[in-house]
C-alpha positions as CSV (number, residue, x, y, z in Angstrom):
1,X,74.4,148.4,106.9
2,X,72.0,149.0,104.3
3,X,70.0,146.0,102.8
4,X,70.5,145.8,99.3
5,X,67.3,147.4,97.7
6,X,67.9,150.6,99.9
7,X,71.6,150.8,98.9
8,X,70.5,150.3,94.8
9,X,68.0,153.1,95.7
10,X,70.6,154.7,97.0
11,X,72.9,154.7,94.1
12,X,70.1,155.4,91.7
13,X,69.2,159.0,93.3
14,X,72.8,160.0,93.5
15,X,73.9,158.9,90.5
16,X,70.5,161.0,89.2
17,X,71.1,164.2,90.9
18,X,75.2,164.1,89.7
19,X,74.5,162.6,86.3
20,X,76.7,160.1,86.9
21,X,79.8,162.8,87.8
22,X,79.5,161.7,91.3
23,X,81.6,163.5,94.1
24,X,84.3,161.9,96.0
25,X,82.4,162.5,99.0
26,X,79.1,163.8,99.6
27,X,75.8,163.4,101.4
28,X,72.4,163.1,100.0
29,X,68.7,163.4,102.0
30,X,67.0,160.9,100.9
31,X,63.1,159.5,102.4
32,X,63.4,159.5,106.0
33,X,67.0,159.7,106.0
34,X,69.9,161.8,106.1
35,X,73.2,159.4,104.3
36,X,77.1,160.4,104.1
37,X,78.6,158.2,101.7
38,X,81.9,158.6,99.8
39,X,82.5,157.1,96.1
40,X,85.3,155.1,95.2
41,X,85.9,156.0,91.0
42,X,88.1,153.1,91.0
43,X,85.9,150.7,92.1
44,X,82.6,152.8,90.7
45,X,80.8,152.0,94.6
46,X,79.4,154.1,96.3
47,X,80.0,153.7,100.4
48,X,77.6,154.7,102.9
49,X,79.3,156.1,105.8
50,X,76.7,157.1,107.9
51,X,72.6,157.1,107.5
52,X,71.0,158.8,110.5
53,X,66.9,159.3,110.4
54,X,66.1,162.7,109.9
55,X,63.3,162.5,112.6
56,X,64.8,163.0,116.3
57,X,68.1,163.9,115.1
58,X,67.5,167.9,113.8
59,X,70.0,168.8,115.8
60,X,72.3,166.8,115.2
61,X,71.7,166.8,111.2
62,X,72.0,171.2,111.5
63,X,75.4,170.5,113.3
64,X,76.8,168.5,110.7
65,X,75.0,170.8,107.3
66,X,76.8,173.4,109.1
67,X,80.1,171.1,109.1
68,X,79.3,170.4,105.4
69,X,78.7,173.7,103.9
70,X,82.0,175.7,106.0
71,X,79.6,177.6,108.3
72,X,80.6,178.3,111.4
């Protein structure tokens, strides 16, 4: 759950990098963190599905950009 000042922060850097044609799913690195969200264009919300700190979880974070970008 993100507290609401992180999750306008959020929404401000994606809507930024997409200029406000935001994807139906996507992810987005942001500070510390690594965030999976998916957009509702109905509802014009962004959902965060997943935030995972980047620090102690490389691994984990190359498994899923591999996932992500079709690399097997």
């Amino acid at each position: 759950m993100l507290t609401k000042q992180e999750y306008a922060e959020l929404c401000a850097a994606i809507r930024t990098l997409y200029a406000d044609r935001i994807p139906a799913m996507g992810y987005m690195l942001y500070k510390n963190h690594f965030y999976v969200y998916n957009y509702d264009i109905h509802m014009h919300r962004i959902e965060c599905v997943e935030k995972i700190e980047i620090v102690g979880n490389e691994i984990r974070l190359s498994k899923i950009m591999e996932g992500i970008d079709g690399i097997d």
